[in-house]
VEXDREN-2710 file (C-alpha; in Angstrom, 1 decimal):
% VEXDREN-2710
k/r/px/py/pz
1/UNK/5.9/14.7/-10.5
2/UNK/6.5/18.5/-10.1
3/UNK/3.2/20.4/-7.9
4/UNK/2.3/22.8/-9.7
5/UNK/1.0/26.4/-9.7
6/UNK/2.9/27.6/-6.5
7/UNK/3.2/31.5/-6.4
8/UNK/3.4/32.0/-2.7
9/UNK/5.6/28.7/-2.2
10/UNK/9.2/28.6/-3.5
11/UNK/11.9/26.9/-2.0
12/UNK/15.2/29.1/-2.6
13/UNK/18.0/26.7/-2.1
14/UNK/18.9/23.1/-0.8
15/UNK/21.8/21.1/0.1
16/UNK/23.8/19.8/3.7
17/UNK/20.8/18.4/4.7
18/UNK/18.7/21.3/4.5
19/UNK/16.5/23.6/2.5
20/UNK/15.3/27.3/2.4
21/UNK/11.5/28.2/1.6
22/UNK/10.1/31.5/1.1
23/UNK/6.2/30.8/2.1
24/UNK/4.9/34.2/0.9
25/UNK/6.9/36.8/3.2
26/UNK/7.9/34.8/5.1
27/UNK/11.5/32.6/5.0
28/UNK/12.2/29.4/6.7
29/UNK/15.1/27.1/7.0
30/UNK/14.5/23.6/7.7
31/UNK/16.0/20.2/7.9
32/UNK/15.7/18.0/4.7
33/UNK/16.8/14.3/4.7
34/UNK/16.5/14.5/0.5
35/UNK/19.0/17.0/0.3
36/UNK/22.4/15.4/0.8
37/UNK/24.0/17.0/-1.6
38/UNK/26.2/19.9/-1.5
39/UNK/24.1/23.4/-0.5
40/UNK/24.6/25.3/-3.5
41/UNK/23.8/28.9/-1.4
42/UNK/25.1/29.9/1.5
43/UNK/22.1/30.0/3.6
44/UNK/23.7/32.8/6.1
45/UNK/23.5/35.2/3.6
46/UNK/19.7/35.0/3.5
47/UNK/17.5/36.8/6.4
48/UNK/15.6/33.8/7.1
49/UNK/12.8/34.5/10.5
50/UNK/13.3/31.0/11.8
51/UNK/15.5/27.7/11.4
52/UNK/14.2/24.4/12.7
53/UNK/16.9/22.9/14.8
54/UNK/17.2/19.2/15.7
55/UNK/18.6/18.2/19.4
56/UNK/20.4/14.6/19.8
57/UNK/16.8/13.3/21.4
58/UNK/15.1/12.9/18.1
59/UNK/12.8/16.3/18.5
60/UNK/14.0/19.8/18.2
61/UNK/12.8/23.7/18.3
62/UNK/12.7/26.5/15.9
63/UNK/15.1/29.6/16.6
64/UNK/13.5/32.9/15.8
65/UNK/15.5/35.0/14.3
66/UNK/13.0/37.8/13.2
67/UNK/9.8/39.1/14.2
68/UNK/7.0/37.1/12.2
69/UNK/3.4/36.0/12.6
70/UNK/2.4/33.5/14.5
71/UNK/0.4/32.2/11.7
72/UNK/-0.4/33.6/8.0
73/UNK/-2.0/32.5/4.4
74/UNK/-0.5/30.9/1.8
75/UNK/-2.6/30.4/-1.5
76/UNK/-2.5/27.5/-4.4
77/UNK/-4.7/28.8/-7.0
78/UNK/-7.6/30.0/-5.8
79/UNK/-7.2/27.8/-2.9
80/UNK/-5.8/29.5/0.6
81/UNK/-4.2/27.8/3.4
82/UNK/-3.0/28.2/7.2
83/UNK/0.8/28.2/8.1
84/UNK/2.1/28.0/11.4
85/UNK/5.9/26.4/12.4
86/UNK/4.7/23.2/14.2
87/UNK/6.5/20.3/16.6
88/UNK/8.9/18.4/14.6
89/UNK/9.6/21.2/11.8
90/UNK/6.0/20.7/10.0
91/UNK/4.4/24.4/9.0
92/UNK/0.7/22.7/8.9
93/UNK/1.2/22.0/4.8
94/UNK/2.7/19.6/2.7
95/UNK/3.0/21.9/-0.4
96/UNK/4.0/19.2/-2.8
97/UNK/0.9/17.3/-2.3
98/UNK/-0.7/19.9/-4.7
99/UNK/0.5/17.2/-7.4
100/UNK/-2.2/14.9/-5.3
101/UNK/-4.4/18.0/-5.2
102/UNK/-4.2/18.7/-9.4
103/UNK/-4.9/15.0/-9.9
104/UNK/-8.1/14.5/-8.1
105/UNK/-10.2/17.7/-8.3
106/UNK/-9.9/17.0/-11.8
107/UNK/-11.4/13.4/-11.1
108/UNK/-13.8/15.1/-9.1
109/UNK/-14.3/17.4/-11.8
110/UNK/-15.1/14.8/-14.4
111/UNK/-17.7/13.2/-12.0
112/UNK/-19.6/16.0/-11.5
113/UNK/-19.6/16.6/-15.1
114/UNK/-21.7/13.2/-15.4
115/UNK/-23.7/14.4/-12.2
116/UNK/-22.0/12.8/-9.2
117/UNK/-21.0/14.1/-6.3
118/UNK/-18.5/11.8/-4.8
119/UNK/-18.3/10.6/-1.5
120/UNK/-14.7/10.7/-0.2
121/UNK/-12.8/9.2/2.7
122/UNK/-9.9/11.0/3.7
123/UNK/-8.2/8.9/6.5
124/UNK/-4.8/10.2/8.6
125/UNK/-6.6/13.8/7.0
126/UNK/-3.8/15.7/9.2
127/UNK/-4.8/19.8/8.5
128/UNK/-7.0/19.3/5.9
129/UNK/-5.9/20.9/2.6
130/UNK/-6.7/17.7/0.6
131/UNK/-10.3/17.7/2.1
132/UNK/-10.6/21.7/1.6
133/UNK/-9.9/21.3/-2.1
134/UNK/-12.0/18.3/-2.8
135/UNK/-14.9/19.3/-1.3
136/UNK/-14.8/23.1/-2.8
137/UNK/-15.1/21.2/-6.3
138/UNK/-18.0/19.4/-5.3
139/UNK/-17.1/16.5/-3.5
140/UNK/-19.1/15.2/-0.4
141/UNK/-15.5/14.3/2.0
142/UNK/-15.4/12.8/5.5
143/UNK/-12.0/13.8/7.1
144/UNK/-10.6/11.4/9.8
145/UNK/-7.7/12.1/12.1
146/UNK/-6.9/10.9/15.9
147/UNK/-5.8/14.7/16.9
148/UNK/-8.2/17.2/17.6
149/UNK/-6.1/20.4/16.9
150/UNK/-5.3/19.0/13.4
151/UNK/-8.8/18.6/12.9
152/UNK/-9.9/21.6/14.3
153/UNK/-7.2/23.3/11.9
154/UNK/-8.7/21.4/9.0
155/UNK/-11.9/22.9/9.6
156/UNK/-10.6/26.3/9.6
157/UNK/-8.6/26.0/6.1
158/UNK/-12.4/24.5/5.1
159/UNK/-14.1/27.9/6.1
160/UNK/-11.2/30.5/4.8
161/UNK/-12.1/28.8/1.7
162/UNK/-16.0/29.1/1.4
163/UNK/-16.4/25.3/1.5
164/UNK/-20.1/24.5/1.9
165/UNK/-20.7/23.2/5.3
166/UNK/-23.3/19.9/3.5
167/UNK/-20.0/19.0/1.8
168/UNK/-17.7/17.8/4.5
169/UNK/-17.7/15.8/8.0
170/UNK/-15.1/16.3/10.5
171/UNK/-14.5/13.1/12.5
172/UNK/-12.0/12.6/15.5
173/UNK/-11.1/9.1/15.6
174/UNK/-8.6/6.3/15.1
175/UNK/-8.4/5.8/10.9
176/UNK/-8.9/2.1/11.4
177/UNK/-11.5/1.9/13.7
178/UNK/-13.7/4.8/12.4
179/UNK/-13.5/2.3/9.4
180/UNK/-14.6/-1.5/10.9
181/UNK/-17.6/0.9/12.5
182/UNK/-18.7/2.0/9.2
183/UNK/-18.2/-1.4/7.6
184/UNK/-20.6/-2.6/10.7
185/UNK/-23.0/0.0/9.7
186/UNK/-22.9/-0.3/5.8
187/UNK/-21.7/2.7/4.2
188/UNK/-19.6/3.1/1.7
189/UNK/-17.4/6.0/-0.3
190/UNK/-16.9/6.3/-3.5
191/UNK/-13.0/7.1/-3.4
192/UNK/-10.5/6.7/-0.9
193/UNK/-7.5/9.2/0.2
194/UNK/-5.2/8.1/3.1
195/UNK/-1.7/9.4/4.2
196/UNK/-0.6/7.3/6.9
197/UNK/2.4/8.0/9.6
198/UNK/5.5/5.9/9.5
199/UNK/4.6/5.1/13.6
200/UNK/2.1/5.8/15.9
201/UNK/0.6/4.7/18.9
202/UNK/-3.2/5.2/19.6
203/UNK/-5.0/6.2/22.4
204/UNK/-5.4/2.8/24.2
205/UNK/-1.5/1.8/23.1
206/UNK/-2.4/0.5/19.9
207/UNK/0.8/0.4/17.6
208/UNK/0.8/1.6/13.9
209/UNK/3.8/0.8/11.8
210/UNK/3.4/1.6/8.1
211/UNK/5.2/-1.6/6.7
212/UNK/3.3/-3.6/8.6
213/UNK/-0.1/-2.3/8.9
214/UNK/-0.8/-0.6/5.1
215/UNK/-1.7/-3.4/3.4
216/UNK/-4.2/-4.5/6.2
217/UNK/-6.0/-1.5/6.3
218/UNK/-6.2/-1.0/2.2
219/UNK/-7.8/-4.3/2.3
220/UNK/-10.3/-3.1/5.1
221/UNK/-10.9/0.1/3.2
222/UNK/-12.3/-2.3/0.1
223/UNK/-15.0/-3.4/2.5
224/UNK/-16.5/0.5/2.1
225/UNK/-15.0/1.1/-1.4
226/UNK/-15.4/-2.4/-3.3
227/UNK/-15.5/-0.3/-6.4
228/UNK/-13.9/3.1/-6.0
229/UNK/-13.6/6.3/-8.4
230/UNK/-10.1/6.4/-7.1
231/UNK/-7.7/5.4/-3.9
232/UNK/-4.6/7.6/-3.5
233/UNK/-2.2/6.3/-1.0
234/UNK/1.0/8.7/0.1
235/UNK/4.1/7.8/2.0
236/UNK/6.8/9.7/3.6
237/UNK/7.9/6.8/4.7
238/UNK/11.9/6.1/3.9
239/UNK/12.5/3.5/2.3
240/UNK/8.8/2.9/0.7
241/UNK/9.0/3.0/-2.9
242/UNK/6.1/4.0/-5.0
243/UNK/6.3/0.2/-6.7
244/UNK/5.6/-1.1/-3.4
245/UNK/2.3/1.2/-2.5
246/UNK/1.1/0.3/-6.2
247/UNK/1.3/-3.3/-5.7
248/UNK/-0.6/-3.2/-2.4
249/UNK/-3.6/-1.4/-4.7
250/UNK/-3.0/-3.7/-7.7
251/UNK/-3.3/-6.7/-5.3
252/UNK/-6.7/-5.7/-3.4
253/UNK/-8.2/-4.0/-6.5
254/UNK/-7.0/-6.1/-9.4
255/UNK/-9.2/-5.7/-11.8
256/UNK/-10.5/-1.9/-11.0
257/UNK/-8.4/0.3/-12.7
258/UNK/-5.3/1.4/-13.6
259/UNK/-2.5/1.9/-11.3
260/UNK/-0.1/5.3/-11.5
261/UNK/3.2/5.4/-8.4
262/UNK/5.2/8.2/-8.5
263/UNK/7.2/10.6/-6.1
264/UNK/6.1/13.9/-5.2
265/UNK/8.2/16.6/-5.5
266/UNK/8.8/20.4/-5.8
267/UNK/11.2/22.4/-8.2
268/UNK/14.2/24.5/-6.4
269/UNK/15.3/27.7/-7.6
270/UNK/18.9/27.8/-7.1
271/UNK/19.7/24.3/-8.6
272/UNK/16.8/23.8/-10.8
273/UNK/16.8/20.0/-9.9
274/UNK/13.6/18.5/-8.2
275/UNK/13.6/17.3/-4.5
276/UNK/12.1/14.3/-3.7
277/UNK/9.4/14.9/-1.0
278/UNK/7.2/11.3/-0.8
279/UNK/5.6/8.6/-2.8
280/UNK/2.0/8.4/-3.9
281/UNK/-0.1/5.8/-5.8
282/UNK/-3.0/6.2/-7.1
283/UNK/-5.7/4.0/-8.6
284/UNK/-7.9/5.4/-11.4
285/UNK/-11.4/3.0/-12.2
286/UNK/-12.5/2.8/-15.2
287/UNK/-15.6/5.4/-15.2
288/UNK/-16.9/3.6/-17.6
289/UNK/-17.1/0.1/-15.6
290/UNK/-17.5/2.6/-12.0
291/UNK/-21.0/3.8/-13.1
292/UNK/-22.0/0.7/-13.9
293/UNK/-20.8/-1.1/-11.1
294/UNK/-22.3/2.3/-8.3
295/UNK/-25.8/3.0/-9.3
296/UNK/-26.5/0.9/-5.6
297/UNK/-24.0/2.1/-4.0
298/UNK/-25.6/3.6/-0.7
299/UNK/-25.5/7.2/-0.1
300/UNK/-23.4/8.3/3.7
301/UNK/-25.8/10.3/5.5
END
């Protein structure tokens, strides 16, 4: 699935392992492991400010090659965001999650149409744009991630959109342990969004490996969403098929909905082919069984 509506996103060209995005004025070349292929531009040729270079460690460092801004805006619709070149070659924004974006503000949409505001949990929340979009529609979202700065970034991409301050809680914490201690104290959401890492290690040396861990918290996560609107789970973890996220939902929930897996990805320019950027699945209730099934569903507070 394409995302949609870019204007100030494009990426210019792809191949050798790389890829070459314009985000609005501003040109950045950065490792891809999609793009194996042949690159069909020759990236000198293009005035790019900064390349991300990888070092035989693992990590790496962005060469500046230009004067630019430490930080600027990007906007999706009539949605703005923070960019700023990060540790390990992120800018802050995943802009093919605005497939994920496009697909649930218009669930959100549709709820508040029948008069619901949703209450969303938005685990592994990273920066915030999912949560900045969601709760802009209407959408009451708790946003949950273990690193301060990324939440304290989440909160600004919150306020440079207008967000209402009653629609969104920002809550530093480990994902799965935010959620047994709002199990113990009997809340529950109304839809579920969580974009896990492929590692991590917590706080107190707890380990989190996606292919061993997912399906365990999913299953947790039904313990404060027995019956949800929706549960969108993304990956970029390689070697994660979309099949496999969409069984984990069609085993926990199996009789709640229908289940849609799909990559995410964004159209090139020079190539016009679409590069795979991660895997999403999403499950969809049935609204008309969900308002049955949530007239007691307790209110988060």
């Amino acid at each position: 699935m394409l995302a949609p509506d870019w204007t100030d996103y494009r990426i210019l060209g792809t191949g050798d392992g790389l890829k070459l995005e314009r985000w609005k004025d501003v040109v950045l070349l950065r490792p891809d492991p999609q793009a194996i292929w042949r690159a069909t531009v020759d990236y000198s040729r293009y005035d790019c400010h900064a390349r991300y270079e990888r070092d035989r460690s693992g990590g790496g460092r962005w060469i500046v090659n230009k004067p630019m801004p430490d930080e600027w805006r990007v906007s999706w619709r009539d949605y703005r965001f923070i960019v700023r070149p990060m540790g390990f070659k992120h800018t802050g924004l995943f802009p093919e999650q605005a497939v994920n974006w496009d697909r649930l503000s218009g669930l959100v949409n549709a709820a508040a149409r029948d008069g619901r505001q949703l209450r969303i949990l938005n685990l592994f929340a990273y920066t915030g744009a999912s949560t900045a979009v969601l709760a802009k529609c209407g959408a009451h979202v708790t946003h949950v991630d273990a690193a301060k700065g990324m939440v304290e970034r989440a909160r600004q991409n919150c306020m440079l959109n207008a967000v209402p301050q009653e629609n969104t809680r920002f809550i530093i914490d480990d994902c799965k342990k935010f959620v047994m201690r709002e199990i113990k104290r009997g809340k529950s959401y109304d839809a579920v969004i969580m974009d896990p890492p492929s590692y991590g290690r917590g706080a107190s040396g707890e380990v989190w490996r996606m292919e061993d861990d997912i399906y365990d918290l999913v299953r947790l996560c039904k313990d404060v969403a027995g019956a949800p609107r929706f549960f969108l789970i993304n990956s970029y973890t390689t070697g994660l098929q979309p099949q496999t996220m969409s069984n984990i939902l069609k085993l926990i929930y199996p009789n709640d909905g229908s289940v849609d897996g799909y990559e995410v990805c964004l159209p090139t320019e020079a190539e016009g082919v679409a590069l795979p950027c991660g895997c999403s699945a999403l499950l969809t209730a049935d609204t008309r069984r969900y308002a049955a099934s949530s007239v007691a569903a307790a209110r988060v507070t």
